[in-house]
Each structure stands twice: as C-alpha cells, then as structure tokens.
C-alpha positions in Angstrom: -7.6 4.3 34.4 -9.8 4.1 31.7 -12.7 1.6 31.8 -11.9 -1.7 30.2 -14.5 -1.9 27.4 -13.4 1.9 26.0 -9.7 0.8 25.5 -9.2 -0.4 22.0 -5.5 -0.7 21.8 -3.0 -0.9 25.3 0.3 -1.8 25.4 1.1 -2.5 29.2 4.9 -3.0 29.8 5.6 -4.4 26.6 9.9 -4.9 25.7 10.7 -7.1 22.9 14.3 -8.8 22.5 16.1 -8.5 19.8 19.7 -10.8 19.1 22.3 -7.9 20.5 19.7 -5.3 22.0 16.0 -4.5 23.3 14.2 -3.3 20.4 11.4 -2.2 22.7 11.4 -1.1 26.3 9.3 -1.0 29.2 6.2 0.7 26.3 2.6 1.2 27.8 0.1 3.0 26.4 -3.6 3.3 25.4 -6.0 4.4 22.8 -9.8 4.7 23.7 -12.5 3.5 21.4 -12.8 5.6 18.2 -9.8 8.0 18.8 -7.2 8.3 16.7 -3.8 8.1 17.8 -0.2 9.4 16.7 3.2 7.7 17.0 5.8 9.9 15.7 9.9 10.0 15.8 12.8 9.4 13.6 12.9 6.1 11.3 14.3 3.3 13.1 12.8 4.5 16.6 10.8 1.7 16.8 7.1 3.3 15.2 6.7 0.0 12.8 7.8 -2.8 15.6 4.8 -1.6 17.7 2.6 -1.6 14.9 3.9 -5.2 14.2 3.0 -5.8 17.8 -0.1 -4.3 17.8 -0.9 -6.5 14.9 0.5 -9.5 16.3 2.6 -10.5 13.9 5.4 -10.5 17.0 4.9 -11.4 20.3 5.9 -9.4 23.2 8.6 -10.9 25.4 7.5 -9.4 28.5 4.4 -7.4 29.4 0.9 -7.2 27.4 -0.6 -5.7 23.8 -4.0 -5.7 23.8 -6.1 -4.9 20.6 -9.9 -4.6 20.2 -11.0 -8.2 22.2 -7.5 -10.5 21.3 -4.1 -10.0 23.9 -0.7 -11.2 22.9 -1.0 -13.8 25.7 -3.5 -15.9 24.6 -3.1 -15.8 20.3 -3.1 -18.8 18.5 -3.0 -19.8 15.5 -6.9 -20.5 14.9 -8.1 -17.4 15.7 -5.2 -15.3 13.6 -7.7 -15.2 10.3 -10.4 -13.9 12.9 -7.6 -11.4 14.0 -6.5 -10.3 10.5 -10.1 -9.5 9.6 -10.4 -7.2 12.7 -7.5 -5.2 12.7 -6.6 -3.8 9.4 -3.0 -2.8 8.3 -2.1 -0.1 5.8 1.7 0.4 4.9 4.0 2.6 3.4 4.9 0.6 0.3 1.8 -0.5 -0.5 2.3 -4.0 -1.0 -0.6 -4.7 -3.3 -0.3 -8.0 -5.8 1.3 -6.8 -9.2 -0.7 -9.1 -11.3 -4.2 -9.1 -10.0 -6.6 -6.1 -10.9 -7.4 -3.6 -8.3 -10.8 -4.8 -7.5 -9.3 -8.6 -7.3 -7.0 -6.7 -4.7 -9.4 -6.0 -2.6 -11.4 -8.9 -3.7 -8.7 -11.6 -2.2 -8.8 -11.0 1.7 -12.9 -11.8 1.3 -12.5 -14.4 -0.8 -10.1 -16.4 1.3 -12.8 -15.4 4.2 -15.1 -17.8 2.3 -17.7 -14.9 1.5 -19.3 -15.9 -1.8 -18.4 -14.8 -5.3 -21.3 -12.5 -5.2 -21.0 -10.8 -2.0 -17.3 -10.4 -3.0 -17.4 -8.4 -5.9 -20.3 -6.4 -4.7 -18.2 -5.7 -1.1 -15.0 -5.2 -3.0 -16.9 -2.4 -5.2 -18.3 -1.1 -2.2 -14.8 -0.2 -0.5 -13.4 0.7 -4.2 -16.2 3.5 -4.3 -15.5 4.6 -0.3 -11.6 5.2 -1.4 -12.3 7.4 -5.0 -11.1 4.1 -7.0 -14.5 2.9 -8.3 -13.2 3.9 -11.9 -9.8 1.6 -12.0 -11.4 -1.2 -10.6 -9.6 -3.4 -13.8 -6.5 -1.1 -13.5 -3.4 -2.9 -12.4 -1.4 -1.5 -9.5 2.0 -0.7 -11.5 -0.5 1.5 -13.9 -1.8 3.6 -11.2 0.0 6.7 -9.3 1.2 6.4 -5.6 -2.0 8.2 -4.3 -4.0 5.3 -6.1 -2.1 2.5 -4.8 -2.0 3.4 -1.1 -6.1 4.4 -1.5 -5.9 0.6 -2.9 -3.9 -0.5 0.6 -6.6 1.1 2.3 -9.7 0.0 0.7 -7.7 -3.7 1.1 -7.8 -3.0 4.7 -10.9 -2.0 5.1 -12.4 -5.3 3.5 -14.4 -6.9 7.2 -14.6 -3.3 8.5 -12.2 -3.7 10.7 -12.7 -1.9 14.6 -8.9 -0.9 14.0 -6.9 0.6 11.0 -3.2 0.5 11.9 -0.9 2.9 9.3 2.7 2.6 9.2 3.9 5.9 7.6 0.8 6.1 5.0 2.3 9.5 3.3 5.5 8.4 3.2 6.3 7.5 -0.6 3.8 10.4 -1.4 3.9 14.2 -2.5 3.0 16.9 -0.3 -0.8 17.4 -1.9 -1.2 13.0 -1.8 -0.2 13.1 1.4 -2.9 15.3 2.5 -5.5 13.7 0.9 -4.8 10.0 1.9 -4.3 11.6 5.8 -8.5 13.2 5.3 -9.2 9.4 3.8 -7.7 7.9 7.4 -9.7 10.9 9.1 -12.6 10.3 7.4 -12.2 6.4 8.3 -12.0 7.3 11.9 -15.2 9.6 11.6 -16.8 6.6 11.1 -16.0 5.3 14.0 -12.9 3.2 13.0 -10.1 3.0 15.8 -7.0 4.4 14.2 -3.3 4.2 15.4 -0.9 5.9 13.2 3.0 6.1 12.9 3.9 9.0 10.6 7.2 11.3 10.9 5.7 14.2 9.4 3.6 15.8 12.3 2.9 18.6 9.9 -0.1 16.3 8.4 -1.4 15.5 11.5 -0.9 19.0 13.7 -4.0 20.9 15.4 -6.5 18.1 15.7 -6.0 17.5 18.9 -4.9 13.5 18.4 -3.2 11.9 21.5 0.5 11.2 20.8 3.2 9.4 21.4 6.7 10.2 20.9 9.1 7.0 19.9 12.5 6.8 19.8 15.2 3.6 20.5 12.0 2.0 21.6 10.9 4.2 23.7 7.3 5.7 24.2 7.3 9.0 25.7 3.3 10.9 26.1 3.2 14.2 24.2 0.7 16.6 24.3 -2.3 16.0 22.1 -1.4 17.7 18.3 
C-alpha cells in the first residue's frame, strides 16, 4: 500500500446504483501525489461518472472516494465551496457563461470566494496569462475558437490552485493540432505539481509518458500498464 499522505485520489470499492442497473462496480483505485493519471475506454463506460464521483457531485452507494483531504463519507454541505476550490474540473464542452467576458469567466469562482475586487482581477489575469489568453481577456466565449474556450475552462479551474485538476475528455470537441496543445497545457499543469486525473478516449495523446492507467468499461476499472 501506498502511504496515506501520498495518495491524492482513491476510490476503495466504490459501486453506484443507478434506477435499472449498477452504473459502477466494485472500482478501487489510486493516484499518488503529483502523478497524472489516465482513464480511458469507450463513451458510456463510465470515465465521466467517476469523475463526478471524484468531484463529489454524487455519492458513492457503497465503498469510499477519497480526494486530496475530503471522503465521500463525511461531505456536507458547508464544506462543498471549500471542496470546489480544491479540486478543479475541466470538461469537454466547456461550459463557460455566454455573456460574461473571458476574464469575468475566470473572475466569477473568486469572486463568489469573497476575494476582493482587486485581488480578483489581478488573479484572474494571472491564470489568463498561464493559459496563452492574456490577449482576449474582453473576448466573449462564442467569439473565440474551441482551443480558446477549453484554455478558458482551464484557466477557470485553475482559479484557488487547486491540488487536483480533474478533465473529462479535454480534446474531445477539438482538432488533432488543439488537441495536442491543450494535452502539453494539462502536462504542463501537472509539472507544477498539480494532481491530474484524466478521462480521454484517444490514448494517442497521452501514449509514451509512462502515466498510470486505467481501463473503464460498463463501470468497470481494469489496471493497465502505464502509457
């Protein structure tokens, strides 16, 4: 076993209900402290239902997710905010706010944390700048190209420096040469010393860098070999 305080994300016998069948089984896994990890297989395997766990948005309804300090057992609703700033989500579809600028994207998440005006636009620049956006900081998302909004998703995600980045299928919407840079953005985000568990279904983007990986498929979580 691994020692406790380098495990960033475990899943320990996790299986989730759904109404006519078990959308996840029996899943445990871990991910140590600064590694970034792969979950691959075909759409509808069950990839975005562990990230959903993982970001406890759903509950197991047996066994244990563990992520960074906070375990599905003992969530409540007070620490959630506390939760959302320490585990960041990206997704495939972006969902940025249509009508608010790209900097008041990334703005919103530290506002609602109380930081002050100040600090927020100087923080929200900050990650803007990190992601290649600092120049459409007034551009709207529907103006910008799919590359742009996902690096928006990110820098969004990024807002409390999170200790983990969760991606569900990043590349997905994206061309081949997009694809590759937003995948060295998440690499570069994990050199840093982000934890970073990624579902993806193109292995091709992720192959000969050794990540641990994790094959799902009807809700199951086979061990592969490292990519």
């Amino acid at each position: 076993m691994l020692a406790r305080d380098n495990v960033m994300v475990e899943f320990d016998r996790v299986t989730l209900y759904g109404m006519r069948e078990t959308i996840v089984r029996d899943v445990s896994f871990q991910l140590r402290r600064g590694e970034m990890g792969v979950l691959y297989g075909p759409s509808g395997g069950g990839k975005t239902t562990l990230l959903r766990l993982a970001h406890f948005d759903r509950r197991p309804d047996a066994g244990r997710v563990r992520v960074a300090s906070f375990t599905s057992e003992r969530i409540t609703e007070l620490i959630l905010p506390e939760i959302r700033r320490r585990i960041g989500i990206v997704f495939q579809d972006y969902k940025l706010l249509p009508d608010r600028s790209a900097i008041e994207n990334v703005a919103l998440p530290l506002a609602i944390g109380g930081m002050s005006n100040r600090m927020v636009r100087k923080r929200a620049m900050e990650l803007l700048q990190q992601v290649g956006l600092g120049a459409k900081r007034v551009a709207f998302p529907q103006t910008m190209s799919g590359g742009e909004q996902q690096r928006l998703g990110i820098a969004r995600a990024l807002a409390y420096d999170p200790h983990v980045l969760l991606a569900d299928e990043p590349t997905g919407n994206l061309d081949r040469n997009t694809a590759r840079e937003i995948m060295d953005l998440i690499r570069r985000i994990n050199h840093r010393g982000t934890t970073v568990l990624l579902a993806t279904h193109d292995l091709d983007l992720v192959r000969g860098y050794g990540y641990p990986c994790w094959h799902v498929d009807q809700g199951r979580v086979t061990a592969s070999s490292p990519l």
